[in-house]
C-alpha positions as CSV (number, residue, x, y, z in Angstrom):
1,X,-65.4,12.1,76.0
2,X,-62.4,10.0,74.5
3,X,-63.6,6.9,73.0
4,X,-60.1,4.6,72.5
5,X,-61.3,1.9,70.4
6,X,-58.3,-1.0,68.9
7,X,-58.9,-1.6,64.7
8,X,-61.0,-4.2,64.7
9,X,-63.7,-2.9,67.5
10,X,-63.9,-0.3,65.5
11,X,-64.2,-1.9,62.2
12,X,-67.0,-3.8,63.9
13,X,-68.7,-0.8,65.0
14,X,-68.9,0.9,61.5
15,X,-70.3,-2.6,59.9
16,X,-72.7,-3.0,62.8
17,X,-73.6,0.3,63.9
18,X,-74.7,2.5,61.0
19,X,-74.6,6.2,62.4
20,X,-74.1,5.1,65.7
21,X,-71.1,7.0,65.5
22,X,-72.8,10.4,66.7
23,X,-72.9,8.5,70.1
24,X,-72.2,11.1,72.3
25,X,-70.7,13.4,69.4
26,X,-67.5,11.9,71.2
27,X,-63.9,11.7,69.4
28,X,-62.6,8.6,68.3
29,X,-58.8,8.2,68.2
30,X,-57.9,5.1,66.3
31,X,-54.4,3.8,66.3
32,X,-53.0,2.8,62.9
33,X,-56.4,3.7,61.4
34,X,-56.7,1.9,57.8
35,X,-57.9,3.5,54.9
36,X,-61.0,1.4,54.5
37,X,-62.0,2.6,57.9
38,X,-61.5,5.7,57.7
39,X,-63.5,5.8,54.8
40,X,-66.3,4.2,56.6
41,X,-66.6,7.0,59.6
42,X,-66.0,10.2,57.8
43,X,-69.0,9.2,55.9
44,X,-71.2,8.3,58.2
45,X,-69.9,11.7,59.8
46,X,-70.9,13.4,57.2
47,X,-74.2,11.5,56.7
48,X,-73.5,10.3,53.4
49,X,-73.5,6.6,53.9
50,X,-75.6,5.0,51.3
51,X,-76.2,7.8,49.1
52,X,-76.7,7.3,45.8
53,X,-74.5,9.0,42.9
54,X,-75.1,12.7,42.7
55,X,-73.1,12.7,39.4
56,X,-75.6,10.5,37.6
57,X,-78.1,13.4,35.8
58,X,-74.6,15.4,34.4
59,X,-73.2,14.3,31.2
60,X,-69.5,15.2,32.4
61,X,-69.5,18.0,29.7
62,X,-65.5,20.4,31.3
63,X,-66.8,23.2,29.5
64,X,-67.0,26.1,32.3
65,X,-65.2,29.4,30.5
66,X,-62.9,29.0,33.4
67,X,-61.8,25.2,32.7
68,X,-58.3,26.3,31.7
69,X,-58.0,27.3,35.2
70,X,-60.1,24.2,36.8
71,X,-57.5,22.4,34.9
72,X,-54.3,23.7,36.0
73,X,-55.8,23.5,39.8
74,X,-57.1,20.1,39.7
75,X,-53.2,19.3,38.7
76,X,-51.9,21.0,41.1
77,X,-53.8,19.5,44.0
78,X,-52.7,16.4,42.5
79,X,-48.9,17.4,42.3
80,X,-49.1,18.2,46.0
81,X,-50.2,14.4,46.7
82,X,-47.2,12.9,45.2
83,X,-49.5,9.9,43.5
84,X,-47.6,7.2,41.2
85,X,-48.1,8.0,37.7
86,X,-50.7,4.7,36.9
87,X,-52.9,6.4,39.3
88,X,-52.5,10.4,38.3
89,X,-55.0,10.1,35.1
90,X,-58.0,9.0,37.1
91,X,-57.2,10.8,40.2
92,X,-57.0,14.1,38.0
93,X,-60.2,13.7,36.1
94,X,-62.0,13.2,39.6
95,X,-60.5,15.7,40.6
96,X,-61.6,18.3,37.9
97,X,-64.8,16.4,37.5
98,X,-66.1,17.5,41.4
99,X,-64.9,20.9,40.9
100,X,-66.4,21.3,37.7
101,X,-69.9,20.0,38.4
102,X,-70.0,22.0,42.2
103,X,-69.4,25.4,39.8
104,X,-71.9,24.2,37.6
105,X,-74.4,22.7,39.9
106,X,-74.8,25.9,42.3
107,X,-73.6,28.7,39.6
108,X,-70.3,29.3,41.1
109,X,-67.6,31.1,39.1
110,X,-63.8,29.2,39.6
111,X,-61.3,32.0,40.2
112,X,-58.0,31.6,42.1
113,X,-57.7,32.8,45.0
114,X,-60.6,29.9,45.9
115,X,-59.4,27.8,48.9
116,X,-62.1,24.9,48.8
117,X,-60.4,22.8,46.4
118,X,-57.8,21.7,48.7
119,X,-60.9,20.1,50.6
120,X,-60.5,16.9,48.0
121,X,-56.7,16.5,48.7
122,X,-57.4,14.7,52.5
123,X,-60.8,12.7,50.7
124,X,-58.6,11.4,47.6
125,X,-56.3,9.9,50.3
126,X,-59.9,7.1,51.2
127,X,-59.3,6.1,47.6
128,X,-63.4,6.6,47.3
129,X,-65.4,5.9,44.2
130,X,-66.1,9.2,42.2
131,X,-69.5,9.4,43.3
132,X,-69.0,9.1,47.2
133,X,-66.1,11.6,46.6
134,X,-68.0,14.3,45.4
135,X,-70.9,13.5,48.5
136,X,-68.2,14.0,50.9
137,X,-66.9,17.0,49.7
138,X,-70.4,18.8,48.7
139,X,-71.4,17.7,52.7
140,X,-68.5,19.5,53.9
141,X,-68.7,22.6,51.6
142,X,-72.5,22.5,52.7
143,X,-71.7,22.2,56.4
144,X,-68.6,23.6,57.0
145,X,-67.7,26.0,55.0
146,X,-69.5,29.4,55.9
147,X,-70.9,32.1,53.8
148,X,-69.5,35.2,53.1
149,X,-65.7,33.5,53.3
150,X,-64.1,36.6,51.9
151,X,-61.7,38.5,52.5
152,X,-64.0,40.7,54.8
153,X,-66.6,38.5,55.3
154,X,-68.5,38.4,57.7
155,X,-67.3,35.1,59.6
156,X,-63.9,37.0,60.0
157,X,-65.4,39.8,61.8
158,X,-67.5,37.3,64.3
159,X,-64.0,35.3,64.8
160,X,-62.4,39.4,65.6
161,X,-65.2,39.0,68.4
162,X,-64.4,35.9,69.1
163,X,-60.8,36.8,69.5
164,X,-61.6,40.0,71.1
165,X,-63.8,38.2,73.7
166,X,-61.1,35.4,74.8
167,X,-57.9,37.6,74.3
168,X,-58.0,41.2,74.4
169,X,-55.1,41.6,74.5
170,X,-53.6,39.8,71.6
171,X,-56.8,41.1,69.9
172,X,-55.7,45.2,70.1
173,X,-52.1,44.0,69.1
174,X,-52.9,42.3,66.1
175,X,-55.4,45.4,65.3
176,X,-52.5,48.3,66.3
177,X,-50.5,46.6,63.2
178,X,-53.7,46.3,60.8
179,X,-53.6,42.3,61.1
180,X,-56.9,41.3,60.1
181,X,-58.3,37.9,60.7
182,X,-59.0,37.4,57.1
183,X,-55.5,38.1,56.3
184,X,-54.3,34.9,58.0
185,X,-57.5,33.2,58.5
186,X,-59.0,33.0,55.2
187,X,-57.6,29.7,53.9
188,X,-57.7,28.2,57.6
189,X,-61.9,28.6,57.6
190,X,-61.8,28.3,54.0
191,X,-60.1,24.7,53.4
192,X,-60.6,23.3,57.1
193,X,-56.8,23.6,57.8
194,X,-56.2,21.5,54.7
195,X,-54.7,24.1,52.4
196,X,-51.5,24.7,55.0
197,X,-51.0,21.0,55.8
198,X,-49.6,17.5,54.5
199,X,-53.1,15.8,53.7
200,X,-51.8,12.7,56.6
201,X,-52.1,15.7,59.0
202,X,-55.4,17.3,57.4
203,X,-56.7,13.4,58.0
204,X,-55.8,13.0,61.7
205,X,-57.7,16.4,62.2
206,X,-60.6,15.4,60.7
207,X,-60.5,12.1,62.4
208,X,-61.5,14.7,65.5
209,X,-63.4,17.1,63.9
210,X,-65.8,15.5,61.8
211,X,-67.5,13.6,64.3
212,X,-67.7,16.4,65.6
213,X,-70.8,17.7,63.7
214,X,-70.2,21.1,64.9
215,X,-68.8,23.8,62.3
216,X,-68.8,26.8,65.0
217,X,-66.2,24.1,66.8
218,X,-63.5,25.6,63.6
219,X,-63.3,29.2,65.1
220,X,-62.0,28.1,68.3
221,X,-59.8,25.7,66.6
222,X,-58.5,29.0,64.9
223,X,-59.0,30.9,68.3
224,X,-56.5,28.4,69.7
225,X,-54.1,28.0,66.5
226,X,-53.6,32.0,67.1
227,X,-53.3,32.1,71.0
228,X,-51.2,28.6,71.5
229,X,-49.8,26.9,69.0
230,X,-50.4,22.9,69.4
231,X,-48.8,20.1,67.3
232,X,-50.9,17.7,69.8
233,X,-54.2,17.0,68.0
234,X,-55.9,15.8,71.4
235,X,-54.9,19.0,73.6
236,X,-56.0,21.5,70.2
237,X,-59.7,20.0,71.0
238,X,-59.7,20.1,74.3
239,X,-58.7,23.7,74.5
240,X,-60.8,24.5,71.9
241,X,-63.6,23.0,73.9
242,X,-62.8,24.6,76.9
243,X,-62.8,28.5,75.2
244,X,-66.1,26.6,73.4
245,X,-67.2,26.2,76.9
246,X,-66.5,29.7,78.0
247,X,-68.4,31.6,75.1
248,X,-72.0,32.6,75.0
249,X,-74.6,30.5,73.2
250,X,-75.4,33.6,71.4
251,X,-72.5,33.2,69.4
252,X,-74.3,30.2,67.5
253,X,-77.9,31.2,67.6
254,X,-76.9,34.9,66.0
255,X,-74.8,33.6,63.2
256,X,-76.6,29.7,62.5
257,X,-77.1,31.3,58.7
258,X,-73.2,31.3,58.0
259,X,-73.7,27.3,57.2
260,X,-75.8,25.5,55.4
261,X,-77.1,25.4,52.0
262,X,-79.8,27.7,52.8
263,X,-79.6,30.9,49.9
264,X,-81.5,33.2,52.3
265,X,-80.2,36.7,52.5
266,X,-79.0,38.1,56.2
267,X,-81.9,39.9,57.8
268,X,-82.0,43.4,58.2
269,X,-82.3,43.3,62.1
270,X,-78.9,41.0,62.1
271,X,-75.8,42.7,63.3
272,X,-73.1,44.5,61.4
273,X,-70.4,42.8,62.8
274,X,-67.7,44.6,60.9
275,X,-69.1,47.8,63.7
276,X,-70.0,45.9,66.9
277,X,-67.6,46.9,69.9
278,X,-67.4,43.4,70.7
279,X,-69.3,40.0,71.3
280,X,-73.6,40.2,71.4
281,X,-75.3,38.1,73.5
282,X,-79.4,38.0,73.0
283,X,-81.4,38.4,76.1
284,X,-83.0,35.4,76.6
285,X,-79.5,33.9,77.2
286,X,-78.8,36.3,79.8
287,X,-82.3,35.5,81.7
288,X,-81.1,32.0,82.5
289,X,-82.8,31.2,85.4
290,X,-79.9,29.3,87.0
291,X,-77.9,32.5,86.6
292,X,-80.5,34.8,88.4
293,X,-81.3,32.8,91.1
294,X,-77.7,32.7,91.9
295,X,-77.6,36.3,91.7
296,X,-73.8,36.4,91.5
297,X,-73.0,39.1,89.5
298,X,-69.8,41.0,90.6
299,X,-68.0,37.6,91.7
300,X,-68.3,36.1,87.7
301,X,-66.0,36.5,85.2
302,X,-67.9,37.6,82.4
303,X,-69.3,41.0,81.8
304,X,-72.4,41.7,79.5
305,X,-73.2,45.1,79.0
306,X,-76.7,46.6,78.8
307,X,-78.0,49.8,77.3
308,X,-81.7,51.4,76.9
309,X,-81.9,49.9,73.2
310,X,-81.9,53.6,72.1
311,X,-78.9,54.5,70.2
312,X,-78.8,57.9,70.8
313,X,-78.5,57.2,75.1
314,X,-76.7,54.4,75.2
315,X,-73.1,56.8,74.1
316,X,-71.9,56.9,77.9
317,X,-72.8,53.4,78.2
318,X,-71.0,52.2,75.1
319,X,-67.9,54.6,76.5
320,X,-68.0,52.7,79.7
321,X,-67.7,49.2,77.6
322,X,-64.8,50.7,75.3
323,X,-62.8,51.5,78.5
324,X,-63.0,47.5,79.8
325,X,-62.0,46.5,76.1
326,X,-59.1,49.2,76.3
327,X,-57.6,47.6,79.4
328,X,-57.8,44.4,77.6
329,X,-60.4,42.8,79.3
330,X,-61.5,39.7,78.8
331,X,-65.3,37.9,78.7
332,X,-66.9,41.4,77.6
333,X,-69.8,41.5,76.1
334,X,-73.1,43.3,75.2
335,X,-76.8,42.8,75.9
336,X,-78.4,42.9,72.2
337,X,-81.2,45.3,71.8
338,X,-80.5,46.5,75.2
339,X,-83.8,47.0,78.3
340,X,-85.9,47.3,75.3
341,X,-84.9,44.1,73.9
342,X,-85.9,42.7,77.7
343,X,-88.7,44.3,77.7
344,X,-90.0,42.9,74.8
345,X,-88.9,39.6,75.7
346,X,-90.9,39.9,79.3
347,X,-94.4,40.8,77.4
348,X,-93.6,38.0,75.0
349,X,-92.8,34.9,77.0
350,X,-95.9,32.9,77.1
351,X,-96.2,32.5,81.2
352,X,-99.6,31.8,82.8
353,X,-100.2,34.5,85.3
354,X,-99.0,37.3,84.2
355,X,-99.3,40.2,86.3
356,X,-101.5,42.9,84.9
357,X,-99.5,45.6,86.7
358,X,-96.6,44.8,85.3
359,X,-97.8,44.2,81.7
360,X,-98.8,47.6,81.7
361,X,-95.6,48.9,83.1
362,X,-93.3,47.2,80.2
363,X,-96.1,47.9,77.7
364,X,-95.6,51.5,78.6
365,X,-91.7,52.2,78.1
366,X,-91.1,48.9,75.6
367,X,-93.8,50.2,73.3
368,X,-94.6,46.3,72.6
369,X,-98.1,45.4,73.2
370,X,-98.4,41.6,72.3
371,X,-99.5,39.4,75.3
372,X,-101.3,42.9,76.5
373,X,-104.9,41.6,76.0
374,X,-104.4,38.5,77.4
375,X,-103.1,40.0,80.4
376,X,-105.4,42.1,81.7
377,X,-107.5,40.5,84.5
378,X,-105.5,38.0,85.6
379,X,-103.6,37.2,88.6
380,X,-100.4,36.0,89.7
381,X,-100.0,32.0,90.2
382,X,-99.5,31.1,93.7
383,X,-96.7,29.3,92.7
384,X,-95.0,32.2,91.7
385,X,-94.2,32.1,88.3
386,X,-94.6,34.6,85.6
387,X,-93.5,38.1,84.6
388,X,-93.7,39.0,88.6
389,X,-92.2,36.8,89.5
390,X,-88.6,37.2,87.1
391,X,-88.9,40.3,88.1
392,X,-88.8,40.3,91.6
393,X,-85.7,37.8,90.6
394,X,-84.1,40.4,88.8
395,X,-84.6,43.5,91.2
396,X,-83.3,41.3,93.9
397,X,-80.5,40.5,92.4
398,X,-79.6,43.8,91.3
399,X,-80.2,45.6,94.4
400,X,-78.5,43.2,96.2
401,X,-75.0,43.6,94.1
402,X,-75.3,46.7,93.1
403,X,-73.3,48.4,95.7
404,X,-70.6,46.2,94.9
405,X,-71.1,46.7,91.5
406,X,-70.7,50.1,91.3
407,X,-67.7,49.6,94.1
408,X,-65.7,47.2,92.3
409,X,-66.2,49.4,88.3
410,X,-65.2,52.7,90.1
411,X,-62.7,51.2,91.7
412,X,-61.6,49.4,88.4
413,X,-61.5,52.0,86.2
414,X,-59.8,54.5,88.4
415,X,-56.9,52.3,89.1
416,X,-56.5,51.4,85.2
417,X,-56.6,55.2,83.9
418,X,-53.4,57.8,83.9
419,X,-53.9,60.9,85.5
420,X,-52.9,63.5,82.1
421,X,-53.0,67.0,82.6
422,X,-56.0,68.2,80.8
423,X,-54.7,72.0,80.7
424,X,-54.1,71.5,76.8
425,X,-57.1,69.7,75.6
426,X,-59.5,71.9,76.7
427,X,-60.1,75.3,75.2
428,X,-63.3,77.5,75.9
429,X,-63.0,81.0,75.1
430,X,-65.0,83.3,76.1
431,X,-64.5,85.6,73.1
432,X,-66.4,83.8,71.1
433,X,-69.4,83.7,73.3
434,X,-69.9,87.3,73.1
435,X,-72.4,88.7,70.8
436,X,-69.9,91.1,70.0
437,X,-67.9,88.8,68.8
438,X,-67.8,87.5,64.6
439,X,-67.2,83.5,65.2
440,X,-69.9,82.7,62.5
441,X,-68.8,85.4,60.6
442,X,-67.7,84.1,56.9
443,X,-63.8,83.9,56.2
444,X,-63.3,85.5,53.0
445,X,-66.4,84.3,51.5
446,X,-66.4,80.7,52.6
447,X,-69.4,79.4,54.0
448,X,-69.4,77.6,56.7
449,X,-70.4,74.6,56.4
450,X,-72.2,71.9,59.5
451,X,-71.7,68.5,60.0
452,X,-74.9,67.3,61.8
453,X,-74.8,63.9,62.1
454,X,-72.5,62.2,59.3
455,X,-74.1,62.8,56.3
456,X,-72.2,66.2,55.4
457,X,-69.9,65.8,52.1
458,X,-67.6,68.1,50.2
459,X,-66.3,68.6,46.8
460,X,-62.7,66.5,45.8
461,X,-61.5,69.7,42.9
462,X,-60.3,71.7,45.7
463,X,-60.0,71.4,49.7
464,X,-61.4,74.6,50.3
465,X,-64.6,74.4,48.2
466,X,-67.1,77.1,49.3
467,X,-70.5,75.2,49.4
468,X,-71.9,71.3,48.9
469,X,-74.4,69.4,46.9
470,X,-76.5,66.4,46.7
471,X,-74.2,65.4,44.5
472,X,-71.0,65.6,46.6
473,X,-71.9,63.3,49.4
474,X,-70.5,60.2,50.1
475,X,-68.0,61.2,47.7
476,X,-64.8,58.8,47.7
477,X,-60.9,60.2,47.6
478,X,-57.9,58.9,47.8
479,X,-56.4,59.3,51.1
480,X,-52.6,60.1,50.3
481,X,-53.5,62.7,47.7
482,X,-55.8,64.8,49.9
483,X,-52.6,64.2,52.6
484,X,-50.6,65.9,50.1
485,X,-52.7,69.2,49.3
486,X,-51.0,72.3,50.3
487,X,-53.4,73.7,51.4
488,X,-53.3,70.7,54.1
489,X,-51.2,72.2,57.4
490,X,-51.9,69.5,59.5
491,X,-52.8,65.3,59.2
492,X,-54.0,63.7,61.9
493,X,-54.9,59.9,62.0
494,X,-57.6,58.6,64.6
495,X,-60.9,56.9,64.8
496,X,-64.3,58.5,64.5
497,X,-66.6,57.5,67.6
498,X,-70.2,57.9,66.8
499,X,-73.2,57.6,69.5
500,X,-73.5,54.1,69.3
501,X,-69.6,53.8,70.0
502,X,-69.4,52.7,66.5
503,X,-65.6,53.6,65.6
504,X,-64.5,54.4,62.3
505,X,-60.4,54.5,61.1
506,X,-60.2,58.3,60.1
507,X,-58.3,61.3,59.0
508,X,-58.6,64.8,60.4
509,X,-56.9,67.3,58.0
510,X,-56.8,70.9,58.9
511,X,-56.2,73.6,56.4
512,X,-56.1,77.5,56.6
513,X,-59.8,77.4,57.0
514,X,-61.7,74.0,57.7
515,X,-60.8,70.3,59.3
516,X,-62.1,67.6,57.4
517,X,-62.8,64.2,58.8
518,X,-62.0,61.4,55.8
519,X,-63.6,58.2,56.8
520,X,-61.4,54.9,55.4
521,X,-63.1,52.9,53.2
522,X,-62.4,49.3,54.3
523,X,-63.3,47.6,51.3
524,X,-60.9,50.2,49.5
525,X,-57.2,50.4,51.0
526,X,-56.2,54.1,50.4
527,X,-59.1,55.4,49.7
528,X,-61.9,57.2,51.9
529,X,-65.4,59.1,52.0
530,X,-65.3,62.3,53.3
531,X,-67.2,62.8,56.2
532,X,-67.7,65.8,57.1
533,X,-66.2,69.2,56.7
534,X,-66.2,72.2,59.5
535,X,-65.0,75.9,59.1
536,X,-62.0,76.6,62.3
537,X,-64.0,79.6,62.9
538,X,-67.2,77.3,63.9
539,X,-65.5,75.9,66.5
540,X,-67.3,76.4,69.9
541,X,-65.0,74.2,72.3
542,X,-62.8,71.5,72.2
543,X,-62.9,68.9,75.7
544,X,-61.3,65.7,76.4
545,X,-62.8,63.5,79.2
546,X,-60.8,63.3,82.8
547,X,-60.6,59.1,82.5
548,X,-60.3,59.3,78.4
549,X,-58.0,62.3,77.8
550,X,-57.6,60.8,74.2
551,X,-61.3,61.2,73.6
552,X,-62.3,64.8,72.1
553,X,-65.0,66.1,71.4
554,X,-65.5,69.5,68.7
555,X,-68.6,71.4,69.2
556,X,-69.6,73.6,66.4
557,X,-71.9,76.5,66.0
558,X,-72.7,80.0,65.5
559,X,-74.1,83.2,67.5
560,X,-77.5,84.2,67.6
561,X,-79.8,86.6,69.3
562,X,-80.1,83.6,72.2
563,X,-76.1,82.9,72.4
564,X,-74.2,80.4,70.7
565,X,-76.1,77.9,68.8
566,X,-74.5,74.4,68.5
567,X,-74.9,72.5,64.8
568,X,-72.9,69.9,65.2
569,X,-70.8,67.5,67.8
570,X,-67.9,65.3,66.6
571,X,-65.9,62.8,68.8
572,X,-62.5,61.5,67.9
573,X,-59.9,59.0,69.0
574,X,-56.9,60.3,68.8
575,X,-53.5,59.1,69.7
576,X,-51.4,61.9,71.3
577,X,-54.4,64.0,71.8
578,X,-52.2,66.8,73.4
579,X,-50.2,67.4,70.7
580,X,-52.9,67.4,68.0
581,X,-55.4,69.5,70.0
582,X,-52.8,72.1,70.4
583,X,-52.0,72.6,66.4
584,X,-55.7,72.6,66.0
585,X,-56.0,75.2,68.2
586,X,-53.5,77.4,66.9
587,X,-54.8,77.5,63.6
588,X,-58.2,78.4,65.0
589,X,-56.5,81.2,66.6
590,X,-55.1,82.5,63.4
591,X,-58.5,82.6,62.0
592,X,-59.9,84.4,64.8
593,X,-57.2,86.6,64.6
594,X,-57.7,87.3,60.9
595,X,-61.4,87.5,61.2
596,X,-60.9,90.6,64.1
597,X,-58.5,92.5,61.6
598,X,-60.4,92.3,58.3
């Protein structure tokens, strides 16, 4: 809603109305606000009105071991505002005065690269007492400002999600050519678009956003700053709203500890979001009774995935996902915690009437038994509420679209895949099934060595090390000079899909003997762990999938008595699958071949 209000309605509203200005958290566009006004909204926006002097118990002591540097800053803000000289003295010691006491007050070291401090250069422009300058600008920092706003952070990989979620598209570009959101976001989440603009245009923004009193509201101002470029204030909120709109609540209720001035640690149960395939939605979102009832499911747009909740059986589920997010499209997302998760949530919604039958039932496969006690005995309401009752909702709903379902995903992801001839990606040789054959048999006295899991580490003094330690794992190497071994024959770059659908940027590198997988480090450009490390003469078969020819899978093992034994499983992305698979498999060859004539 756009509130158009002339100067002095709305100078009479902020004498009269207090914080009557989160009336219906609209925008107000002012024309030719003043400064005094101004003033007067973004504090009560910021619920700072009336607030005493927060300053008051310091003794304005500058004397952080970083000053030097709080100093320079503070005058460079204040080159960037132009400010006569009668007014640069004051304006500078304010300046360094806020910054200085915020290090002090919450134990913050100053270093460089920080992006808050352009925060002060749209408040000097109110002209606002010391005191109230620093309550604005700790209110914002507190508010606004997430957690974790590093390079890495973690609200860079939710925005990734966000990104992924709205625009696919752009989303795999910007990832093909290793543009990551912090890269170009950083000082847009970090400063709240003031760092990269004239503080007059900083001030129009805020006019918008403040009222506001949303912080999630900044990633889909980024979200639109990256799809569509707008110079129109009024149609960057409105689009932003509308993507806002279009997004799971999840998105809020999953990541509310990014703001605040809360010093709690992330919980262990919260998502990695550096590894998510793309955007979580919790369960009770997705049981929105409106939503059920209309039982619409293959006519909407958006497409929440759900697994058991087991990691190790939801792999062809999350392979299913990957293949939407590879043909770019758009509203995907993933049930967290799966069926169990619903599960769970059905034993543990406080309904009268729950239906003993089915208590038992989700008890049974959910392993959850609170609400179990309670249950037992009692009947279902006539009115039909309670756990039946969704239920029946549910297995409606699903019965009655699931032919469609199925219909419309076969059909969808037949007529997005490429027919590739598969008749060099697979190789299964029936030599090396034989008992008679000497597959496990040691090459030259090398050991072979089993990656089950990812867990599996080698030593970095020379690639074709003959047996691991403790010691060795998780051992970090740089990237390039591993490349560069001679014993190296082939490098192949590619991503590392674990049973989760987890993917990893990796390195296969095949020597005379082995093919290790280097893991990048993402914290560490160039550098890697080494994953895992298999002897060629382990291999059991190599197999690519009909719809995802660029998704192989190595099975390793020996022969026993029983057959051939498998030890371990790797999957790989790999671009140009064909053409990898095929040098891999020659240099197996060669060691077949030099294992029969030894």
């Amino acid at each position: 809603m756009w509130v158009i209000l002339r100067n002095q309605d709305l100078a009479d509203a902020l004498d009269s109305s207090g914080s009557d200005m989160e009336m219906d958290r609209g925008i107000i566009q002012v024309q030719d606000q003043s400064v005094q006004q101004r003033a007067k909204a973004w504090k009560i926006a910021l619920n700072v009105s009336g607030k005493g002097d927060s300053l008051s118990p310091w003794d304005g002591v500058l004397d952080l071991p970083e000053q030097t540097l709080i100093h320079n800053r503070s005058q460079q803000l204040i080159d960037q505002l132009g400010v006569s000289v009668e007014d640069r003295n004051e304006m500078l010691s304010d300046v360094e005065s806020v910054i200085t006491f915020y290090c002090k007050s919450r134990n913050i070291t100053f270093t460089p690269e920080l992006s808050w401090p352009h925060l002060l250069k749209p408040l000097l422009g109110l002209q606002l007492p010391r005191s109230d300058l620093y309550n604005c600008f700790y209110a914002i920092m507190n508010k606004y400002i997430p957690r974790e706003c590093v390079p890495h952070g973690r609200p860079f990989h939710l925005y990734r999600l966000l990104l992924q979620y709205h625009e696919p598209e752009l989303c795999s570009f910007l990832d093909t050519k290793k543009i990551t959101p912090d890269s170009y976001a950083i000082n847009w989440l970090g400063s709240l678009f003031s760092s990269h603009c004239l503080p007059e245009v900083t001030q129009a923004l805020w006019d918008c956003y403040l009222p506001q009193a949303d912080p999630f509201l900044m990633f889909f101002l980024m979200l639109i700053m990256l799809v569509n470029s707008k110079y129109d204030i009024e149609d960057l909120f409105s689009l932003a709203q509308y993507y806002q709109s279009k997004t799971p609540l999840s998105l809020r209720k999953m990541n509310q500890n990014l703001f605040g001035s809360s010093l709690l640690a992330l919980k262990e149960e919260d998502i990695d979001l550096s590894q998510a395939l793309c955007l979580p939605v919790s369960v009770p979102e997705i049981l929105q009774a409106n939503q059920l009832q209309q039982a619409n499911f293959p006519l909407g747009e958006h497409l929440c995935f759900m697994g058991s909740g087991r990691e190790e059986e939801d792999m062809y589920m999350n392979m299913v996902l990957a293949h939407f997010l590879q043909k770019s499209k758009e509203y995907v997302s993933i049930a967290k915690g799966g069926f169990m998760a619903l599960q769970r949530h059905l034993v543990d919604m406080n309904i009268e009437g729950l239906d003993s039958s089915y208590i038992h039932w989700i008890v049974s496969t959910s392993g959850s038994h609170s609400s179990l006690s309670s249950a037992d005995g009692e009947s279902l309401n006539s009115d039909g509420k309670g756990v039946k009752s969704l239920v029946n909702k549910m297995t409606f709903a699903l019965k009655s679209k699931s032919v469609n379902v199925k219909e419309k995903m076969i059909s969808f992801i037949e007529n997005t895949s490429t027919p590739v001839d598969r008749s060099g990606l697979v190789i299964s040789v029936s030599r090396h099934v034989s008992s008679s054959d000497r597959v496990g048999k040691p090459y030259r006295g090398v050991k072979p060595v089993f990656s089950i899991g990812d867990e599996e580490e080698c030593d970095t003094d020379e690639i074709d090390s003959s047996s691991m330690s403790d010691d060795d794992r998780k051992e970090i190497v740089n990237i390039q000079t591993w490349i560069n071994k001679p014993d190296v024959k082939h490098h192949i770059p590619c991503n590392e899909v674990k049973e989760t659908g987890h993917m990893f940027p990796s390195h296969l590198l095949v020597t005379t003997t082995h093919m290790y997988c280097l893991r990048e480090i993402a914290s560490r450009k160039g550098f890697a762990y080494i994953q895992s490390r298999q002897a060629l003469n382990s291999v059991v078969k190599i197999t690519s999938k009909k719809k995802h020819p660029e998704l192989i899978t190595f099975k390793f093992g020996n022969n026993n008595s029983a057959g051939v034994e498998i030890s371990a499983v790797e999957r790989y992305l790999i671009p140009n699958a064909g053409d990898a698979t095929k040098v891999i498999k020659q240099q197996i060859m060669k060691v077949l071949d030099a294992l029969e004539s030894s």
